[in-house]
N, C-alpha and C positions, 0 to 999 in steps of 0.2 A: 090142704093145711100142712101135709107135710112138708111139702117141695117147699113152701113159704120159712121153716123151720130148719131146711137145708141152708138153704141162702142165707138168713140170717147167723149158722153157724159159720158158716164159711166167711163171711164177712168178720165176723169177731176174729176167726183164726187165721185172717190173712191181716187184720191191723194187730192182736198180738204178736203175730213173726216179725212183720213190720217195729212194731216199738222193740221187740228183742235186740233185733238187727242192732237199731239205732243205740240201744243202751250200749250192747257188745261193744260198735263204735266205739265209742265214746269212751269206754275201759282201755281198750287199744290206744286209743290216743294219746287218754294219759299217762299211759307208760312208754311212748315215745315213738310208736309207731305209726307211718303215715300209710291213709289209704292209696289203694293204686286202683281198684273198681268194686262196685257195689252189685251187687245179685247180677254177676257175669254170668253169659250164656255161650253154651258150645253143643259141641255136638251129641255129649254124652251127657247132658245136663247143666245143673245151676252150680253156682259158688257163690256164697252168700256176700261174704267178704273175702277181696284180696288186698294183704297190708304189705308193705315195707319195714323190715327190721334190721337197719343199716343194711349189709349184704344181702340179707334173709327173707324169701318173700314166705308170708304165712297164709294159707288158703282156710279160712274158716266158716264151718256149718254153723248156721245160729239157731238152736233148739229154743224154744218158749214151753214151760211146761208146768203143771200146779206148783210140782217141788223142784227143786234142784237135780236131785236123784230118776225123776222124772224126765225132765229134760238130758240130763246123762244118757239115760238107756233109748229115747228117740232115736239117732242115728239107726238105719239098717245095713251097711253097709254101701246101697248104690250111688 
């Protein structure tokens, strides 16, 4: 029961991050920024989003989290 209870969490927190992502999107967008790639992969890990801001490229972690403040303090540093 537990493992059934895993999965099910994990599933909710990976289409939360999912719709986060895509909200972030979407705020980027309309403030004028275009994307360049979506949960890029390398060698030292993920980037959730990478945008275009005329010269500026913006590489952005997208937290999902109850509060705002919450989602703030997610980031660990890796």
């Amino acid at each position: 029961m537990a493992a059934d209870a895993r999965v099910l969490r994990g599933d909710r927190n990976h289409r939360a991050g999912r719709l986060a992502e895509e909200s972030a999107l979407r705020e980027y967008e309309r403030a004028g920024h275009r994307l360049v790639a979506a949960r890029w992969r390398g060698k030292r890990g993920e980037v959730d989003l990478i945008l275009r801001d005329g010269p500026t490229l913006v590489f952005a972690e997208v937290k999902a989290g109850a509060t705002h403040a919450a989602a703030w303090a997610a980031p660990d540093g890796r």
